[in-house]
C-alpha positions as CSV (number, residue, x, y, z in Angstrom):
1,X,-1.9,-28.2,0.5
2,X,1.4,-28.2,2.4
3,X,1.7,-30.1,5.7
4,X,4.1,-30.0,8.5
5,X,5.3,-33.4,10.3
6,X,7.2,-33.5,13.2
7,X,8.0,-37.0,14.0
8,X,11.0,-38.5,15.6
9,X,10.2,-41.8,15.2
10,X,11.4,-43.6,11.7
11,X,8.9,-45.6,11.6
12,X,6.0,-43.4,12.2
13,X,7.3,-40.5,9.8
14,X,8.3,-42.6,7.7
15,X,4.7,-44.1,7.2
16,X,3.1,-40.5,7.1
17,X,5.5,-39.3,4.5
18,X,4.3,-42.6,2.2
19,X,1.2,-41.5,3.1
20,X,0.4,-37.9,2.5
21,X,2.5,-38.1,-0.4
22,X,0.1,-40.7,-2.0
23,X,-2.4,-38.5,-1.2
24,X,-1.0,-35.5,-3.1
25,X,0.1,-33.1,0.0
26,X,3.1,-31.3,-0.2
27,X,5.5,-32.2,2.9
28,X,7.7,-29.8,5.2
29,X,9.3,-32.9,7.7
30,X,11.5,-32.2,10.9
31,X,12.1,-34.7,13.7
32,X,12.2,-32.0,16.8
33,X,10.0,-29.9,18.6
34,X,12.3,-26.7,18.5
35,X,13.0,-27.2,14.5
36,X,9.2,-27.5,14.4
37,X,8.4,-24.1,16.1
38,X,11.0,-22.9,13.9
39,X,9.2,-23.4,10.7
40,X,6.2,-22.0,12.3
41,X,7.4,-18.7,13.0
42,X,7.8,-18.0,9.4
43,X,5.8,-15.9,7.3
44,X,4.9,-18.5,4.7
45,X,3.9,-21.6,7.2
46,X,2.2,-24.7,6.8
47,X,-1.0,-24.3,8.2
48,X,-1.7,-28.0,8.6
49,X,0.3,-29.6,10.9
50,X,0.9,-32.9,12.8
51,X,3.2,-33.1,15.7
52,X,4.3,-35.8,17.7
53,X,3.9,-35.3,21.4
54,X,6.7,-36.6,22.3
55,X,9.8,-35.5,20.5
56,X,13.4,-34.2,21.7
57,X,13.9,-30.2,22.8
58,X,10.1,-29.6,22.9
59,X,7.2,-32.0,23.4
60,X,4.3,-31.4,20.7
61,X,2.5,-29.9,23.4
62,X,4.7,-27.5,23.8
63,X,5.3,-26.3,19.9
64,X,0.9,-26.3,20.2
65,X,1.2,-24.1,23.2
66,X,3.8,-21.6,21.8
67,X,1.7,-21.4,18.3
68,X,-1.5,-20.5,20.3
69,X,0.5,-17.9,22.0
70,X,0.9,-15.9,18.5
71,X,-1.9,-13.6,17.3
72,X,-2.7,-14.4,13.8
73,X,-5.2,-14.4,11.5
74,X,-4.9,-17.5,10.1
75,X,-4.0,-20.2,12.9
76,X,-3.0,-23.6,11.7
77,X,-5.0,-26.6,12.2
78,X,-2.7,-28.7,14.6
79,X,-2.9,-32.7,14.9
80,X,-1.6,-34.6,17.8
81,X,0.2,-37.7,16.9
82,X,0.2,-39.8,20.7
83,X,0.7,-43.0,22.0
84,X,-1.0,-41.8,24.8
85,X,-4.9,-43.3,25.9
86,X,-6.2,-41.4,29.0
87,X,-9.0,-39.2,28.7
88,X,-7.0,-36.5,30.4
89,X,-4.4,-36.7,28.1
90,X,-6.5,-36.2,25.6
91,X,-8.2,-33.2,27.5
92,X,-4.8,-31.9,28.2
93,X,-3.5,-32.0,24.7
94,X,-7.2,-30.0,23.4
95,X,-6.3,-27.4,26.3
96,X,-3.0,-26.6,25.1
97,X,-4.6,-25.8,21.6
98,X,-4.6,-28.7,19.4
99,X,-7.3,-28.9,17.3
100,X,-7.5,-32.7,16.8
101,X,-5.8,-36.1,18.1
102,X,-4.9,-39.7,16.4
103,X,-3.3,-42.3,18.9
104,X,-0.7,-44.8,17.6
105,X,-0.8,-46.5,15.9
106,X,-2.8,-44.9,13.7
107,X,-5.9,-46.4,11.2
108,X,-4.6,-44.8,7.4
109,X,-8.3,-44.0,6.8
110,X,-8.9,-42.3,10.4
111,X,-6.1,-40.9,9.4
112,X,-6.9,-39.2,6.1
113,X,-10.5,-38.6,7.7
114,X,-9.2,-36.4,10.3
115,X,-6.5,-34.6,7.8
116,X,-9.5,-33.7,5.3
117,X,-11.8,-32.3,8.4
118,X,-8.2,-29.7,9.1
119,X,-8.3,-28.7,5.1
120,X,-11.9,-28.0,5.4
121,X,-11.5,-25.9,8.5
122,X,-9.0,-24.2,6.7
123,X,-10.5,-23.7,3.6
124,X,-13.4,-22.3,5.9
125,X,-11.5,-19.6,7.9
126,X,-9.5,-18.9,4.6
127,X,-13.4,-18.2,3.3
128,X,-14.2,-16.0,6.7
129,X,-11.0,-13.9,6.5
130,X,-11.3,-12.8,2.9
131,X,-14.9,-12.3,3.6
132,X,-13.6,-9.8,6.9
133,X,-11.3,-8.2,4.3
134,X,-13.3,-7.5,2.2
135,X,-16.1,-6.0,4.5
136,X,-13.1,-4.0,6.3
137,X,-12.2,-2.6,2.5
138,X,-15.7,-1.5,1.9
139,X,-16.2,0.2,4.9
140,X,-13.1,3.0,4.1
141,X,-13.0,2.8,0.1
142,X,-16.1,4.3,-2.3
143,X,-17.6,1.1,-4.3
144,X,-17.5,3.4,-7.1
145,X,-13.8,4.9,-7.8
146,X,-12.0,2.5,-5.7
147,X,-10.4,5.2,-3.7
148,X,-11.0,6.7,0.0
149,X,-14.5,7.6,0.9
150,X,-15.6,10.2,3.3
151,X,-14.8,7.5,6.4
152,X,-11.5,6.3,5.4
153,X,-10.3,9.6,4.1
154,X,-11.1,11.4,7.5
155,X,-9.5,8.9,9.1
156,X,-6.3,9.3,7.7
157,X,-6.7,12.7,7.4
158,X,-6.8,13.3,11.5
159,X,-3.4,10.4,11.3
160,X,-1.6,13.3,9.1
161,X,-2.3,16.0,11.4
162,X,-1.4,14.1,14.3
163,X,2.0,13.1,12.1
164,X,2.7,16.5,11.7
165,X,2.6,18.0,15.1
166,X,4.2,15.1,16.7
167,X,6.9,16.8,15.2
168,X,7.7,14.4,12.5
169,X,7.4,17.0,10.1
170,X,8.0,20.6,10.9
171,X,5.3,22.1,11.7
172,X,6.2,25.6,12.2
173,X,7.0,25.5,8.1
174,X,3.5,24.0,7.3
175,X,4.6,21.3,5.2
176,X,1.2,20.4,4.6
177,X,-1.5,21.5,2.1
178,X,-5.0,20.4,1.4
179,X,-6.6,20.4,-1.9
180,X,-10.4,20.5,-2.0
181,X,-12.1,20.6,-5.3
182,X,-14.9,19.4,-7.3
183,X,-16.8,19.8,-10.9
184,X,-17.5,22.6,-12.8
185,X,-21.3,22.2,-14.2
186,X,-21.3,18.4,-12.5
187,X,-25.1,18.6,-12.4
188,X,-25.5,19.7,-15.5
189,X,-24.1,17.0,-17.0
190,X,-26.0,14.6,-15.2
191,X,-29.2,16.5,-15.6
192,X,-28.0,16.5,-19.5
193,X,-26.7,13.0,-20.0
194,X,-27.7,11.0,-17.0
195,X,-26.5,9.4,-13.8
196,X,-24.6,6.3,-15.6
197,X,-22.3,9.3,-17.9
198,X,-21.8,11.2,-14.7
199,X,-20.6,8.3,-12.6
200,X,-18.0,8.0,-15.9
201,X,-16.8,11.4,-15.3
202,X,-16.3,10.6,-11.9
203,X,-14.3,7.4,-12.5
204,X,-12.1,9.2,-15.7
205,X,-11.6,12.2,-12.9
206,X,-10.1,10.0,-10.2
207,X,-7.8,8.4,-12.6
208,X,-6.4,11.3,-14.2
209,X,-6.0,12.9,-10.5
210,X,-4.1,9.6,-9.3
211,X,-2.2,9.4,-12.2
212,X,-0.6,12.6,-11.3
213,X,-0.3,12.0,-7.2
214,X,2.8,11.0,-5.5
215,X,2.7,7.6,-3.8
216,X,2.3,9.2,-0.2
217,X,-0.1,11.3,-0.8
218,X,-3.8,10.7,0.1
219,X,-6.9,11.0,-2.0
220,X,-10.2,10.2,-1.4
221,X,-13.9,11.1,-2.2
222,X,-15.7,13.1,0.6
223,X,-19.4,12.9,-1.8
224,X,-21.0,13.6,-4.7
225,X,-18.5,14.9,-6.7
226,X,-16.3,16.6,-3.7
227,X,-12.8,15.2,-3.1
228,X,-9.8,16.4,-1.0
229,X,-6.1,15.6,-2.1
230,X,-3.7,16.1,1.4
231,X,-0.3,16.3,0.6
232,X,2.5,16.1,2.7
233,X,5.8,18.0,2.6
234,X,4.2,20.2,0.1
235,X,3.9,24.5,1.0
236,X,4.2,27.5,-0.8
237,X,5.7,26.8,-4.3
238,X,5.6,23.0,-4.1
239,X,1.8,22.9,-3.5
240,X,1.2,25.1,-6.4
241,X,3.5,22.6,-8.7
242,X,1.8,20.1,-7.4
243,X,-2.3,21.4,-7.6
244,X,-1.5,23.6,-11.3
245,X,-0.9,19.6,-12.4
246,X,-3.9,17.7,-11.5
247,X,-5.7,21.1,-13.0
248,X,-4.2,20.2,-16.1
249,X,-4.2,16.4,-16.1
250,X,-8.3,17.3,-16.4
251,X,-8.5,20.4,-18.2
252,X,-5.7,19.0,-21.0
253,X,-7.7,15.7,-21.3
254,X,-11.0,14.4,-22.5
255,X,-13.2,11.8,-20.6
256,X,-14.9,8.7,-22.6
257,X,-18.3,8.1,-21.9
258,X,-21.3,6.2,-23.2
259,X,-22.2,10.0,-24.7
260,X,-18.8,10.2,-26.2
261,X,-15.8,12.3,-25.2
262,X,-16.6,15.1,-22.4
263,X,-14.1,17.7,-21.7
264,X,-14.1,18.8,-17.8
265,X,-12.7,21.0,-15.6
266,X,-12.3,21.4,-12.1
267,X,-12.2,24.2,-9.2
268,X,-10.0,23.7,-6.7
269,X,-9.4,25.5,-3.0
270,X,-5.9,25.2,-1.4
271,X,-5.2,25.8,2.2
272,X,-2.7,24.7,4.7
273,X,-3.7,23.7,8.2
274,X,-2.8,25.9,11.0
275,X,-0.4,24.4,14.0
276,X,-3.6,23.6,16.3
277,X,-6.5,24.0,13.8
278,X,-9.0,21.5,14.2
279,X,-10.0,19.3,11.1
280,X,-13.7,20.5,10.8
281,X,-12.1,24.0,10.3
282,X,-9.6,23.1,7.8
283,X,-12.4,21.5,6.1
284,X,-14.6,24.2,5.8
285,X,-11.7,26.8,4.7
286,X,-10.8,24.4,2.1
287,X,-14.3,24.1,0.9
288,X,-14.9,27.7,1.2
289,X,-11.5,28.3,-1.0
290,X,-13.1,25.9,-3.7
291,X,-16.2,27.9,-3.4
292,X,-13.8,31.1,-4.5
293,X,-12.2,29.5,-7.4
294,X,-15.7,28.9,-8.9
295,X,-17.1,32.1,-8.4
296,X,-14.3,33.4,-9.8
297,X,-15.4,31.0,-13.1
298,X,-14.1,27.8,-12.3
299,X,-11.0,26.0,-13.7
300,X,-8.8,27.5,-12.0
301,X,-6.9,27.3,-7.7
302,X,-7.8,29.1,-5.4
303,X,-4.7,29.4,-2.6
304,X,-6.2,30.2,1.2
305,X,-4.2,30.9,3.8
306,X,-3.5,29.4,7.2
307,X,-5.5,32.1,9.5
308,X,-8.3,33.5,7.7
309,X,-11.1,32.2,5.7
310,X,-11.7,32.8,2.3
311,X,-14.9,34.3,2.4
């Protein structure tokens, strides 16, 4: 683990640095409050520290202060070094956000005590973020393909729209499409070969789809075997490039399965939202496109249009 000292006594930081380096921590050392802050502004951090309170161009209360002042994730665990003894002081240097005191001059095992209660904080908010990751990831991404699920793709679904009539596309050209499409005969295959083959199918599907998407565009899984590709800056032309491909990155490929290879296909329905059309509608026009393309036999686009539905 690296530490930060900030000591401007020679003495003192020169006993810590014999110290901590006996004890196998890796050392960031600077003798003033404002180089101290410094270091603690950048991205990669100690997140241990020990400050002086007393030091030239900022005090160690002060540093403690301007660190709690930052919104982060993952605070450091800041040590007071004083010479001071009154209970206020002590009170006042808690307040300002220190986590923990020593007074000078310090005991080496109080010391080492109080340095291995910070790595165990640490370690345990380390613990609790990944943890609040990881929940956060779950809630927006299906368990099962790793991409978007209904949630997450919604969600950035309404932040496209809301992209392109800010303006930041031009909206009056509809550079936007939305792909909605599932697979042909999905039952039957798991009706066939079972629930464990057809989540396989799934799976193979989403990679060859993401395989073929550009790295803007966004892909999730709405259910079942429904997903919706939205891709920006595509209309016209360039959304039929782009939709003919994933068609053929399934219907020119075979998926493996525990039943051995299975040859899909997909039916897709393409629209592109109108200028104020709400999301619920271009939903249910893209689904009713799809609906087309399999009536019409599957494995193959069906292209809506912006106005009407394809009923």
């Amino acid at each position: 683990m690296r530490i930060l000292i900030a000591e401007d006594d020679l003495t003192a930081r020169t006993i810590l640095i014999g110290l901590l380096k006996k004890w196998g921590y890796e050392l960031i050392v600077v003798v003033d409050g404002p180089t101290a802050w410094k270091v603690l502004q950048q991205p990669d951090a100690p997140l241990l520290v020990i400050l002086d309170w007393m030091m030239p161009g900022m005090d160690g209360l002060e540093v403690t202060r301007q660190v709690r002042a930052r919104l982060t994730e993952q605070p450091p665990y800041i040590i007071l070094i004083t010479g001071r003894d009154q209970r206020g002081d002590i009170s006042t240097g808690l307040e300002a956000g220190a986590n923990d005191y020593i007074k000078k001059p310090f005991d080496h095992d109080e010391l080492l005590a109080r340095i291995r209660v910070g790595q165990r904080s640490l370690e345990l908010q380390a613990s609790n973020l990944e943890s609040k990751q990881l929940l956060a990831r779950l809630a927006i991404y299906d368990s099962l393909t790793g991409i978007l699920n209904r949630r997450g793709l919604l969600e950035q679904f309404v932040r496209e729209l809301a992209r392109v009539r800010r303006g930041v596309l031009r909206s009056d050209d509809a550079l936007l499409s939305v792909g909605f499409f599932d697979i042909d005969n999905f039952k039957i295959i798991n009706d066939q070969h079972g629930h464990l083959v057809g989540d396989e199918v799934l799976q193979g599907v989403v990679g060859l789809i993401t395989s073929q998407l550009r790295a803007y565009d966004i892909f999730g899984r709405l259910g079942g075997d429904e997903f919706l590709v939205i891709a920006p800056e595509t209309h016209g032309e360039k959304s039929g490039c782009l939709y003919e491909r994933l068609l053929t990155s399934v219907n020119g490929s075979v998926i493996h399965t525990a039943v051995g290879e299975l040859s899909i296909t997909l039916s897709l329905g393409v629209v592109s939202p109108g200028p104020n059309e709400e999301l619920e509608k271009i939903l249910d026009r893209a689904d009713k496109a799809m609906y087309q393309a399999k009536r019409k036999g599957g494995n193959q686009i069906f292209f809506g249009d912006s106005t009407t539905d394809s009923d």
